[in-house]
C-alpha positions in Angstrom: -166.4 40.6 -3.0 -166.3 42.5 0.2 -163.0 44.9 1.0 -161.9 47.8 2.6 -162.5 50.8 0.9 -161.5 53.8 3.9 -158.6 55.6 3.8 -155.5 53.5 4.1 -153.3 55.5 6.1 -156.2 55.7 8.9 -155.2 51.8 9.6 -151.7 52.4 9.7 -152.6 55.2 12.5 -154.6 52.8 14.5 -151.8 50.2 14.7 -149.1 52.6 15.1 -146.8 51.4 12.8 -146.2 51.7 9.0 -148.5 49.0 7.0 -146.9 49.8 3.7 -150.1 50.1 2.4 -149.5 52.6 -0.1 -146.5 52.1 -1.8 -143.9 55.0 -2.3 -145.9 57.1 -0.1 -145.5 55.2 3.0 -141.4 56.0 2.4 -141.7 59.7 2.2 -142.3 62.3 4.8 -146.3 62.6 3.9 -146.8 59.3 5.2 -149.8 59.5 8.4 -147.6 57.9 10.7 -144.4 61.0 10.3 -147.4 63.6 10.8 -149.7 61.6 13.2 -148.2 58.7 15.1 -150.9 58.0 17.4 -154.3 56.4 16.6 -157.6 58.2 14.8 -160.6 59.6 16.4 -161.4 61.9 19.2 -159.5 60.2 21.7 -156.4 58.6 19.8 -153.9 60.5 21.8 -155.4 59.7 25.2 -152.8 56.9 26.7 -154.1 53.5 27.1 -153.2 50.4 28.8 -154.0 47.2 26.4 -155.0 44.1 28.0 -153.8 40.8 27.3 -156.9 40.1 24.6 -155.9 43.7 23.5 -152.7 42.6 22.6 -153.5 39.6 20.5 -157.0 41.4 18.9 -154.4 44.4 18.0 -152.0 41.3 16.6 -154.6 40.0 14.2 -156.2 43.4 13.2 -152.1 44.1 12.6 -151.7 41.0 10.3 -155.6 40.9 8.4 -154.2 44.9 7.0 -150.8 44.0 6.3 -152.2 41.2 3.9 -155.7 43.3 3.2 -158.0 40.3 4.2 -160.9 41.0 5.6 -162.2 38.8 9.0 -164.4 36.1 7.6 -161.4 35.1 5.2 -158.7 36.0 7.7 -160.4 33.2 10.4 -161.0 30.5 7.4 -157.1 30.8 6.5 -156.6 29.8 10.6 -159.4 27.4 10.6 -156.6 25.7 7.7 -153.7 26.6 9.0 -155.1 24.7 12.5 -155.7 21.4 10.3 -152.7 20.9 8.6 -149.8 19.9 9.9 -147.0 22.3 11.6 -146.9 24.9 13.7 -150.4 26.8 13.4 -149.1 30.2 13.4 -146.4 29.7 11.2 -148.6 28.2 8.8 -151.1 30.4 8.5 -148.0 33.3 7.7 -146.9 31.0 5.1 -150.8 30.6 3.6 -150.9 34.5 3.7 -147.1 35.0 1.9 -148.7 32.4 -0.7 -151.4 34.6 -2.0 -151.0 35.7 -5.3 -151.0 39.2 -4.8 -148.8 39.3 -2.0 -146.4 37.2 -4.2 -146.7 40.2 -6.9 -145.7 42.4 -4.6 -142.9 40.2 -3.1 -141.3 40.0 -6.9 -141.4 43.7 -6.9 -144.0 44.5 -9.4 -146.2 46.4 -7.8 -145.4 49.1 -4.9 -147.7 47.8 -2.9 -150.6 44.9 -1.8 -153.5 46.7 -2.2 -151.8 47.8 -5.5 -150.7 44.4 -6.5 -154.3 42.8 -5.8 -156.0 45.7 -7.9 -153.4 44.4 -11.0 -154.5 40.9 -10.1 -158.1 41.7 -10.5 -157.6 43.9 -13.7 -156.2 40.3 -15.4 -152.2 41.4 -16.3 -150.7 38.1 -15.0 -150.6 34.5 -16.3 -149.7 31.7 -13.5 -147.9 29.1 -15.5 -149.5 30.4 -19.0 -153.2 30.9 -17.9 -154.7 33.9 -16.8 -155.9 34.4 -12.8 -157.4 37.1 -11.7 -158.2 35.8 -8.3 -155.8 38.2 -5.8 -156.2 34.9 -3.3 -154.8 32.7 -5.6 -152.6 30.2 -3.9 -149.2 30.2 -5.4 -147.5 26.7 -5.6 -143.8 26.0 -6.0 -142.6 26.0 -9.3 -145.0 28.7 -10.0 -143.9 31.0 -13.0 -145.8 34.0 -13.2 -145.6 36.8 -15.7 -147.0 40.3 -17.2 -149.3 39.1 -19.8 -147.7 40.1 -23.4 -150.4 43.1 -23.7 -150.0 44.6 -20.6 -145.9 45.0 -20.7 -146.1 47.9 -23.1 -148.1 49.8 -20.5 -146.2 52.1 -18.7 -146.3 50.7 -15.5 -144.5 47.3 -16.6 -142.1 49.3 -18.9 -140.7 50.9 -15.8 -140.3 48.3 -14.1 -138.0 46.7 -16.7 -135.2 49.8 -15.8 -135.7 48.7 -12.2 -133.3 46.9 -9.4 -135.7 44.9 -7.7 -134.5 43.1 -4.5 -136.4 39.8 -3.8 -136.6 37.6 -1.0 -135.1 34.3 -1.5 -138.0 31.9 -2.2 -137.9 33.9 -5.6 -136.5 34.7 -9.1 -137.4 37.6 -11.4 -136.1 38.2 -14.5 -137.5 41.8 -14.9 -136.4 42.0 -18.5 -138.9 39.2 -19.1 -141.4 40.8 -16.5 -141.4 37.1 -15.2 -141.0 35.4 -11.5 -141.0 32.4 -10.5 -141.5 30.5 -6.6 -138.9 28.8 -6.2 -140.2 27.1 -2.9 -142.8 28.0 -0.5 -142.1 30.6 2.4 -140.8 29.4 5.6 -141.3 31.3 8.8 -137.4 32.7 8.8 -138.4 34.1 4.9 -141.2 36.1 6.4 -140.0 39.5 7.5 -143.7 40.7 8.3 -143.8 42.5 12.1 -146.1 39.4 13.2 -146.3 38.1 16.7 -148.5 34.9 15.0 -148.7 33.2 18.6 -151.2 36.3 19.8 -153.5 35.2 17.1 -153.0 31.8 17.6 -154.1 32.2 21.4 -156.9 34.6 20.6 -158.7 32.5 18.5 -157.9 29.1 21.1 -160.1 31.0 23.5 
């Protein structure tokens, strides 16, 4: 499976704004964007006017590295999201919020999505008893999703056990169980993502 595999912090740079891509890092003073708010490469500082199809391009690069998709996937979630009923926009949010990994990170049990979708892949979780190790998974309501039983004595899930871990309200944890379940699906007011979604939606209506 294709991914990104450059240094994290250079996308951060080019957006210009914190991607919380890596964790506990992106809270302290070595993050990229305390030391080097402007964008990488020769002529990052250099001032520049974006366009209107600047704006929305910059909106979907913006939303493809907050949820580490890459494009071909990114434009098949809007291709579904356009289908289905609702708001386009709003729904493909909601499809993104509902990916396994990003549901991992939600319940607190991994610092990060790129951390959470390498746990994923690694096979430490059970979605309602059986084991996925797909980080795309689509999460359901009703969804209870755990550490499997051999990886809780790792240290990893042992400190998260002696951790407060604030959720958003679609979700329970019970971290002395190292278990969370959906209570519902995402709506757009649950999402607190920095996404202008109607840029994307009116890049890709061109």
């Amino acid at each position: 499976m294709a991914r990104y595999t450059g240094p994290s912090c250079r996308l951060c740079r080019r957006e210009g704004q914190k991607l919380f891509l890596k964790g506990e890092r992106c809270y302290s003073t070595k993050c990229a964007i305390e030391k080097r708010n402007y964008a990488p490469g020769q002529h990052g500082q250099s001032r520049k006017k974006n366009s209107e199809y600047g704006l929305q391009l910059r909106e979907k690069q913006k939303a493809k590295r907050f949820y580490g998709v890459l494009e071909t996937q990114f434009r098949n979630y809007f291709d579904k999201a356009a289908r289905i009923k609702g708001i386009t926009g709003e729904n493909l949010l909601i499809m993104l919020e509902s990916r396994l990994d990003n549901v991992i990170f939600r319940m607190g049990f991994a610092s990060s999505r790129k951390e959470a979708r390498q746990l994923v892949k690694h096979g430490h979780f059970l979605v309602n008893g059986n084991k996925v190790d797909i980080p795309s998974y689509e999460v359901k309501a009703g969804s209870i999703i755990q550490v499997k039983e051999k990886s809780a004595s790792s240290p990893k899930f042992k400190e998260i056990k002696d951790m407060s871990i604030s959720v958003p309200s679609w979700i329970t944890v019970d971290v002395s169980k190292l278990e969370g379940k959906v209570v519902s699906i995402p709506t757009r007011e649950d999402i607190d993502t920095p996404i202008a979604e109607h840029l994307i939606v009116e890049l890709y209506s061109k």
